[in-house]
N, C-alpha and C positions, 0 to 999 in steps of 0.2 A: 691302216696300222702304222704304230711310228715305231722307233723304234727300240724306245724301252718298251712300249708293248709286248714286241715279238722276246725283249730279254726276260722280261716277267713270265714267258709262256717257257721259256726253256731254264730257266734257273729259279730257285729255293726248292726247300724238301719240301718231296711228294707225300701228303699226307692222306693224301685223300682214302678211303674206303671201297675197293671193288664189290659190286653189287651182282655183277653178273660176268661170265667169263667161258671161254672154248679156245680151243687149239687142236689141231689134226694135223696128222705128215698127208701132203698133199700129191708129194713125188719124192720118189728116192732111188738113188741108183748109188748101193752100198760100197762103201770107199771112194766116192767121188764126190757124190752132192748130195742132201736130203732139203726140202723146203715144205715149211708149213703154213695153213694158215689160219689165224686168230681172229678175237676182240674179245675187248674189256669195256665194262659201263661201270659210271659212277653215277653218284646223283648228289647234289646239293637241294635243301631247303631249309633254310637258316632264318631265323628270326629276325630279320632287318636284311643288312647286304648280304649276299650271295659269296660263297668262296670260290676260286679260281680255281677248278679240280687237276689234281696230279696224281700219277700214282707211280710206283716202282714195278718194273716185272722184267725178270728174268725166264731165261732157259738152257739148260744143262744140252750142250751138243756131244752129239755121238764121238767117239771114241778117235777115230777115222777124221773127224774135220778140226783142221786147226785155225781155220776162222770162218768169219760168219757178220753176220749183218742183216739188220731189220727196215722196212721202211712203209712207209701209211699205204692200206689200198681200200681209203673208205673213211667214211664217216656217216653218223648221225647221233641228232640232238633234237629235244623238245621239252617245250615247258611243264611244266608238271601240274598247272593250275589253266589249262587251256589255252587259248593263242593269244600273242602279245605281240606289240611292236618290235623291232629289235634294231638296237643300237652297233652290234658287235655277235663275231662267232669264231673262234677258231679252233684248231685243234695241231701239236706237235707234238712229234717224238723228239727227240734229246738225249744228250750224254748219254751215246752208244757205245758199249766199249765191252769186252773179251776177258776176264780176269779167270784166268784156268778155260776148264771148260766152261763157265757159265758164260754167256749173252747176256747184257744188262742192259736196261735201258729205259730212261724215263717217258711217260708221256701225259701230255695236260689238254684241256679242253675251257672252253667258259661258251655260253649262250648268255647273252645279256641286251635288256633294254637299256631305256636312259640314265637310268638310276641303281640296277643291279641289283633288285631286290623282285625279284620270281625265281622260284625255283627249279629247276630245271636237270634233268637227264643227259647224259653226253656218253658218246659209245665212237669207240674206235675200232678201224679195222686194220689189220696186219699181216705185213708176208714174211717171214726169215727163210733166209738162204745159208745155210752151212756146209762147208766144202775141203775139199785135200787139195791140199795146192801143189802138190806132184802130179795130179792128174787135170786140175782142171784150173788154169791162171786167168785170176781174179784179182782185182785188187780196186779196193775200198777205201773213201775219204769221209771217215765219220765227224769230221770237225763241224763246232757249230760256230765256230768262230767266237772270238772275246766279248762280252759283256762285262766283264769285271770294270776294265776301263770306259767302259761306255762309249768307242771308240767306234761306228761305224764300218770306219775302213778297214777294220779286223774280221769283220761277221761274214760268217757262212751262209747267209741270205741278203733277201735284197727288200727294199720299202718304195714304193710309189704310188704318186697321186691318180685319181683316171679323173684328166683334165683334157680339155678341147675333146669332150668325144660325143656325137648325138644320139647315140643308140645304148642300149646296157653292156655291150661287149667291149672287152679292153682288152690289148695286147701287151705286155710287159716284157720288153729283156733286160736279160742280164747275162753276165759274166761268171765263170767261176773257173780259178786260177790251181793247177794241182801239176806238180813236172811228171809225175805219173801216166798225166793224159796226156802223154805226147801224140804229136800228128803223125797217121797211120795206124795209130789203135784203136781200135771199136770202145767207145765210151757210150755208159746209157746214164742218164739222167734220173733218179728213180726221186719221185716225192716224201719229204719227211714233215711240211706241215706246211699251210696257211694261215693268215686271218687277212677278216675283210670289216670294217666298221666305216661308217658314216663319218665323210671329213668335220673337222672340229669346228667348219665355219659352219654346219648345217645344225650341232647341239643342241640333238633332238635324236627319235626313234623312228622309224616309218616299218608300214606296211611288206614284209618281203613275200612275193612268191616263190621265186626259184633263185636259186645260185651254184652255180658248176665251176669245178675248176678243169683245166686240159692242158696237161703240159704237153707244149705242143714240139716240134721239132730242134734239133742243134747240130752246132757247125764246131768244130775244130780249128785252130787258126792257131 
């Protein structure tokens, strides 16, 4: 991915059409914390290129929690005309944010070959955590960082190449900067999107069978 890619994946209106959808409280412990969990699917099939699926969703949190936060626990996507090469896949939530009691928050998807024109299904999955912060201290960095400027060193994620590597496994770090997480607090890391496409020298589709992501451990410093 580069990284207007990833700004494409988090910014414009979400127009897309929810086609299928669920949500359940999964635990709750009243006046403290409640967590549920979702997904929503879309589908594109468009007569020439394919659109880049978004869509808006909110959730009204309980009375008792004055903030709250969502993050991806899952994905899938397929073509809608049988199996096809694939160029590109991702999937993001975005501009999270608290307005009264509602939870808002965007999230987008695309499946695509080399050209963008199969139609294709995309489904995400979801956790929220809503909470009293009298009782249970929490605190949350919903930033996706600046795209307006197209300014790299502003964003809330990270871009690299998997270069020198002989096997399909790659390791990537990164950094992420927040005075919040000061050293001696327990920080978790929770995922809010990927993409992975074929570098631009290769400009072409291939065959994929599997692809996994694992956020794997972190350090404090």
């Amino acid at each position: 991915m580069t990284y207007t890619d990833m700004c494409d994946l988090i910014g414009g209106a979400p127009d897309a059409t929810v086609v299928s959808a669920d949500r359940k409280v999964v635990l709750e412990d009243p006046g403290t914390v409640v967590a549920y969990h979702g997904f929503s699917c879309a589908e594109s099939n468009e007569r020439g290129t394919e659109d880049l699926l978004k869509i808006e969703e909110s959730l009204e949190i309980p009375t008792y929690a004055l903030d709250a936060t969502v993050f991806l626990n899952g994905w899938r996507m397929n073509y809608l005309s049988g199996d096809h090469h694939v160029a590109g896949l991702g999937t993001m939530i975005s501009n999270i944010r608290l307005e009264g009691k509602s939870l808002k928050w965007q999230a987008a998807g695309l499946l695509s070959d080399d050209n963008f024109d199969d139609g294709y299904k995309w489904c995400y999955f979801y956790t929220i955590v809503a909470w009293n912060p009298a009782n249970l201290n929490l605190v949350v960095d919903h930033k996706d960082g600046s795209c307006d400027s197209r300014n790299p060193a502003e964003a809330n994620f990270f871009i690299t190449d998997n270069k020198k590597t002989t096997t399909a496994l790659s390791s990537f770090p990164t950094f992420l900067q927040n005075p919040a997480f000061t050293s001696g607090k327990t920080v978790a890391i929770l995922p809010r999107g990927f993409g992975f496409k074929w570098s631009a020298k290769c400009d072409t589709d291939h065959h994929l069978l599997q692809l996994g992501l694992n956020m794997d451990h972190g350090e404090i410093f």
